[in-house]
N, C-alpha and C positions, 0 to 999 in steps of 0.2 A: 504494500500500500504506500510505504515510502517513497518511492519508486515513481508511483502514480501522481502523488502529490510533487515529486520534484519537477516533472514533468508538466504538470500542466502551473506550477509558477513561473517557471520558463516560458512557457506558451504565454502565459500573463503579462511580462514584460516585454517581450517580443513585439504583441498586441497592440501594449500602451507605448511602445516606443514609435509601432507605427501609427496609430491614433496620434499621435501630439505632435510627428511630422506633418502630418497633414493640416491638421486645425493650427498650427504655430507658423508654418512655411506656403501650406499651399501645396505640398508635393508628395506625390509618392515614394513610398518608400526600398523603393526596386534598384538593385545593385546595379544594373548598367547606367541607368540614371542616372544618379548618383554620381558613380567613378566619369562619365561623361560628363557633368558641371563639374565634380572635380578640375579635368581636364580640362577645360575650359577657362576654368580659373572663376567660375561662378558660386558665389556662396561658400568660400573657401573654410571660412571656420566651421560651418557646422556639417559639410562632405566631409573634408577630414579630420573630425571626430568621428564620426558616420564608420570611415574608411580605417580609421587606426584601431575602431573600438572593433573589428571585425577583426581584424589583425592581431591583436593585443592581447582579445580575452582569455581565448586557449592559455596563452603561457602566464598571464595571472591566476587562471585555473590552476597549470600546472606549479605553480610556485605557491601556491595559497595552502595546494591539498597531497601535494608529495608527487602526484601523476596527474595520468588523466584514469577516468575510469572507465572498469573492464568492458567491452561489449560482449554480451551474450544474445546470441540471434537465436531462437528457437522457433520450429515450424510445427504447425498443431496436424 
């Protein structure tokens, strides 16, 4: 059940991060987008935030919690 709940806070934030791009900026929250105003040089502080925090998270994961953790795929 753990498991279940870590997951769908994930999916929570996920959600609300993209709910507040949109209502805050106007824009979706679609990685080609994105990296394209990136590129562009449009909106630069908050793509790359957008862009480092996709980048970033993993190894804050991995430095927060010793690894990352295990996958186990199971087929019913």
């Amino acid at each position: 059940m753990n498991t279940y709940l870590l997951s769908l806070g994930g999916g929570l934030l996920i959600g609300a991060s993209a709910v507040m791009l949109l209502l805050l900026n106007g824009r979706i929250a679609g990685i080609s987008g994105i990296v394209g105003r990136l590129a562009q040089g449009i909106g630069l502080t908050t793509n790359l935030a957008f862009v480092l925090g996709l980048l970033l998270g993993p190894i804050v994961y991995m430095l927060a919690f010793g690894g990352f953790p295990a996958v186990e795929i199971t087929v019913g």
